[in-house]
C-alpha positions in Angstrom: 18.6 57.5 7.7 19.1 58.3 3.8 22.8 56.4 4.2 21.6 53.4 6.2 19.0 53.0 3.3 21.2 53.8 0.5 23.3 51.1 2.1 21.1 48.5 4.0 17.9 48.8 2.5 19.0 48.6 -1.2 20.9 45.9 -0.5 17.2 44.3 1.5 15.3 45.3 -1.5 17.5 43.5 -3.8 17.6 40.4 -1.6 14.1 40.2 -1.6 13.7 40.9 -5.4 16.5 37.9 -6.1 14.1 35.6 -3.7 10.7 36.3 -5.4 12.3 36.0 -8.7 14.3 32.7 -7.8 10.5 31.4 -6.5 9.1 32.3 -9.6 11.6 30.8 -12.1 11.5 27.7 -9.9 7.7 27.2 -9.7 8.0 27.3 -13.6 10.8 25.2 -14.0 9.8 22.2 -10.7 6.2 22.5 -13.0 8.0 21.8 -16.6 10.5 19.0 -15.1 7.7 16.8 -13.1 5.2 17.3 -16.1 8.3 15.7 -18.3 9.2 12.5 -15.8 5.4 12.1 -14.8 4.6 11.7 -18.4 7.4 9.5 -18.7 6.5 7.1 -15.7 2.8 7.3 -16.6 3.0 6.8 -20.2 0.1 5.1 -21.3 -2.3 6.0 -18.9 -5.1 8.9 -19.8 -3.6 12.8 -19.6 -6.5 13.5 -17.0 -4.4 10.7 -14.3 -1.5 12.4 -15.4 -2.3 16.5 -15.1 -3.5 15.0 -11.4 -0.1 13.7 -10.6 1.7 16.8 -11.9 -0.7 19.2 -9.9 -0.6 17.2 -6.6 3.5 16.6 -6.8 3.7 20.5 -8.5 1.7 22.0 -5.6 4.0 20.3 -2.1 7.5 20.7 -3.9 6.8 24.2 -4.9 5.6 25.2 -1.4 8.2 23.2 -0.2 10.6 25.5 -2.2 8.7 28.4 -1.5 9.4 28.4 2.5 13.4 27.5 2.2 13.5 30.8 -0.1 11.5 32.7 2.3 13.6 31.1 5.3 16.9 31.7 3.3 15.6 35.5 2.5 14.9 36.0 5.8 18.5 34.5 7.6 20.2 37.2 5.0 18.4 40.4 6.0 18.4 39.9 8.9 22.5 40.7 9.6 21.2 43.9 7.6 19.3 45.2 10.4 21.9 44.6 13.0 21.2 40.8 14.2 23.5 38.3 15.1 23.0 35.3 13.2 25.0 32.9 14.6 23.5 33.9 18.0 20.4 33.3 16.3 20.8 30.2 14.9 22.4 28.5 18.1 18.7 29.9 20.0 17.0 28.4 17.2 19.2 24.9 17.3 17.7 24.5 21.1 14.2 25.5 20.6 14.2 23.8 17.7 15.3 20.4 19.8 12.6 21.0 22.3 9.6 21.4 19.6 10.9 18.3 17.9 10.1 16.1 21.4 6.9 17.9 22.2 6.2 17.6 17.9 6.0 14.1 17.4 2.3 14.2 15.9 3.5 16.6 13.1 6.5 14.6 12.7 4.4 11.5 12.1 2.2 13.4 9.7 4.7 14.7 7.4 6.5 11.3 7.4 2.9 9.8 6.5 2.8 12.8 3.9 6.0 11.7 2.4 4.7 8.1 1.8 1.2 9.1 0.2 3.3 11.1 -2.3 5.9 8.4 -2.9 3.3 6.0 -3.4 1.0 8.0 -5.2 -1.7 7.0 -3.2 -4.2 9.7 -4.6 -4.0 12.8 -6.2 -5.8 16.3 -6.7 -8.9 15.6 -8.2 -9.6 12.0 -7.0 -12.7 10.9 -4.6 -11.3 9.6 -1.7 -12.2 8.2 1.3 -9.7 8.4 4.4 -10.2 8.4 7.6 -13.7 8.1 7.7 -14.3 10.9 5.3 -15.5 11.0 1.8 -14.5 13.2 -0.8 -12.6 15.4 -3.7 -9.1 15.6 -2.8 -8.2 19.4 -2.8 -5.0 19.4 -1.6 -2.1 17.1 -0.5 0.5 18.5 1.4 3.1 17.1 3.7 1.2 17.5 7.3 -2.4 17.6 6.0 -5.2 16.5 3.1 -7.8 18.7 2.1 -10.9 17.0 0.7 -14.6 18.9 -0.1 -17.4 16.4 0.4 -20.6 16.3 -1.3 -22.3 19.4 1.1 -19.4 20.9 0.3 -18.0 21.1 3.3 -13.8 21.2 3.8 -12.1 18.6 5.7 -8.9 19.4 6.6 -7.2 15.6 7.7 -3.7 15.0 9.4 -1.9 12.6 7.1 -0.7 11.0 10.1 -4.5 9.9 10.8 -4.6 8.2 7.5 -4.2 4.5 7.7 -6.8 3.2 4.8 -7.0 5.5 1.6 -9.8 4.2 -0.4 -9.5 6.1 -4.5 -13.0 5.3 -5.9 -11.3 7.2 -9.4 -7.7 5.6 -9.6 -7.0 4.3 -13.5 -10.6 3.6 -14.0 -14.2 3.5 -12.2 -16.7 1.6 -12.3 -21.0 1.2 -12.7 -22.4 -1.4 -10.4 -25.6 -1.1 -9.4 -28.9 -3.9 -8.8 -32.0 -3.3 -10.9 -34.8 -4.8 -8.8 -37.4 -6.9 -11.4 -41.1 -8.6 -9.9 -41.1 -12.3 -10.0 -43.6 -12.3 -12.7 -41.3 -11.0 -15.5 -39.4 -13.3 -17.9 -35.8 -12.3 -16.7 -34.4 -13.7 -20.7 -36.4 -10.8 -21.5 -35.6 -8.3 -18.7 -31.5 -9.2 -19.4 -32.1 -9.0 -23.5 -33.7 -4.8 -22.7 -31.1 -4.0 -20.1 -28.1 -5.3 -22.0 -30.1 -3.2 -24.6 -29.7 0.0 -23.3 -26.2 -0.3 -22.3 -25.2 -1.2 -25.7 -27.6 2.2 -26.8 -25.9 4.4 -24.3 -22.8 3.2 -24.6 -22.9 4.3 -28.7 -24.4 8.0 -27.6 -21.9 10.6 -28.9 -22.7 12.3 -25.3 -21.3 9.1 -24.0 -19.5 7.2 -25.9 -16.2 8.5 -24.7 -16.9 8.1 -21.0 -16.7 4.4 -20.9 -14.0 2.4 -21.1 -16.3 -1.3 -21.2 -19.8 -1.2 -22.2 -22.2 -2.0 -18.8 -24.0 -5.5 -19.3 -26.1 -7.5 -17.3 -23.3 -9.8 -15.3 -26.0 -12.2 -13.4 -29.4 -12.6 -11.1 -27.8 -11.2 -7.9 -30.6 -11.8 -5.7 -33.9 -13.3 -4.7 -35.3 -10.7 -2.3 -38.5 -10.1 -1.0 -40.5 -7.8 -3.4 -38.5 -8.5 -6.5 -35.9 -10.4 -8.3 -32.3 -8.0 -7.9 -30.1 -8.1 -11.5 -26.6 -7.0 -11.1 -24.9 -4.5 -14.2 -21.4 -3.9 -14.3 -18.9 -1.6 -16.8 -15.8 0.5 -16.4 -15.8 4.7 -17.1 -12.8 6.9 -17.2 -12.2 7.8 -13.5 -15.0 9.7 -11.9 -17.7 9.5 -14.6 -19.3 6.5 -12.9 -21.8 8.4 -10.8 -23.2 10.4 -13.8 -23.4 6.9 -16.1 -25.3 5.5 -13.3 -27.4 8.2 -13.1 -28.4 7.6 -16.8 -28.6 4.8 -17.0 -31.1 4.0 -14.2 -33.6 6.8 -16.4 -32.9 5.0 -19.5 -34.1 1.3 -18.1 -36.8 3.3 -15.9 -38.5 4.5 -19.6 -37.3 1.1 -21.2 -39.5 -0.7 -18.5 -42.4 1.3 -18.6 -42.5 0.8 -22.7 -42.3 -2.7 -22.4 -44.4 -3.2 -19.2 -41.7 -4.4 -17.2 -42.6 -4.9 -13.5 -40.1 -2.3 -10.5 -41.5 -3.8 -7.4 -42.1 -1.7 -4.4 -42.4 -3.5 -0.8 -46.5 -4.3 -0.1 -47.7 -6.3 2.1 -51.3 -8.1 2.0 -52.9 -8.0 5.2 -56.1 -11.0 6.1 -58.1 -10.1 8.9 -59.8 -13.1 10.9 -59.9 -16.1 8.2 -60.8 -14.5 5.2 -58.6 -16.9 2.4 -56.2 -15.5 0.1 -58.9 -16.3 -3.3 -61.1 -13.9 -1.8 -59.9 -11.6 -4.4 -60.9 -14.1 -7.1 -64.3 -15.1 -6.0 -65.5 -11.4 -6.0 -63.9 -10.9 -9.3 -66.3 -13.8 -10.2 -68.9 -12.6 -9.0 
């Protein structure tokens, strides 16, 4: 036993050791040279888009790299314990043949993998929505995308299912939302307060930085039932659109209410038999 480890198993324990440390000098290295062509291909764009690239391409090659050491690590001790590889491989070549035919699906959702890293698609980090689910992209690997929605629940999605990939944080985002008025307001005044506190917010130190055009009134969107619907549009760096939005709706809220502005609500006015609608302003004369 002390000679077959003196002979076999030291030469095991160094394989091993050459294979963790080839893994570890190449996770380092695969990191360093896509950080350095990423921030070649990208330049221009903000470092935030850029560390997302580098994490989601850093993350599948080093895995990728990760199992061919292991494989390779594995195919050389192997003779060490007494195993015929070439035996081994030719099983392997066969069963390997039949799982390809009865694979297809996995073979379809690495291929799809392989595209959505090609085309950069999305990255770690970006809010997604693919195949019917919405949410932070967690991981992208070659057979499957990880994404957390907002319960925080884990989807785990086979890139082959992904046919539409919709990246609400890709470059930029944007605010859009309506702010509903009553049809009794001046809307020159309305558009003068909104545009207002977009300009306001947009010059906040807590802000400032997050947009990349100020918000601004961009017209009277609609004519709807309770109230009059005004449509404000602006660009933020990627993902800080929901959290502008946010703001800004309080900031217009207390606006209105200092200038008396009018949020309708839906009401209805209800006659019973024929009582006319100036019934209100007869009693009020009376």
């Amino acid at each position: 036993m002390f000679d077959w480890f003196m002979g076999h198993g030291i030469r095991m324990l160094v394989i091993i050791v050459i294979g963790v440390a080839i893994y570890f000098i190449l996770r380092h290295f695969i990191r360093l040279l896509i950080k350095r062509s990423v921030s070649h291909q990208m330049a221009g764009e903000l470092e935030e888009e850029i560390q997302k690239r580098v994490d989601t391409l850093s993350s599948v090659l080093v895995n990728l790299c990760g199992v061919v050491i292991a494989i390779v690590v594995i195919l050389t001790i192997l003779p060490e314990v007494g195993v015929n590889i070439g035996a081994l491989l030719a099983g392997l070549g066969i069963v390997g043949l039949a799982v390809a035919f009865g694979a297809q699906s996995l073979i379809r959702d690495i291929v799809r993998g392989v595209f959505i890293l090609l085309q950069d698609q999305y990255r770690v980090g970006d809010v997604v929505n693919i195949a019917g689910v919405g949410g932070l992209v967690q991981e992208v690997g070659l057979q499957r995308t990880i994404l957390r929605d907002l319960d925080g629940v884990v989807h785990s999605i086979p890139n082959g299912k992904i046919e539409v990939a919709s990246n609400a944080t890709r470059g930029f985002s944007r605010v859009n939302l309506n702010i509903s008025v009553g049809y009794g307001e001046n809307l020159g005044h309305v558009i003068e307060v909104v545009n207002r506190i977009c300009q306001e917010m947009a010059k906040d130190s807590n802000w400032k930085t997050d947009f990349v055009s100020v918000p601004k009134v961009i017209r009277v969107d609609n004519l709807g039932d309770s109230g009059i619907d005004i449509k404000i549009m602006g660009d933020t760096k990627p993902s800080r659109q929901w959290d502008a939005m946010g703001e800004l709706r309080l900031r217009i809220k207390n606006a209105f209410d200092e200038e008396g502005i009018e949020i309708p609500w839906p009401h209805t006015k209800v006659y019973f038999g024929n009582t006319p609608p100036t019934i209100e302003k007869t009693t009020k004369r009376k």
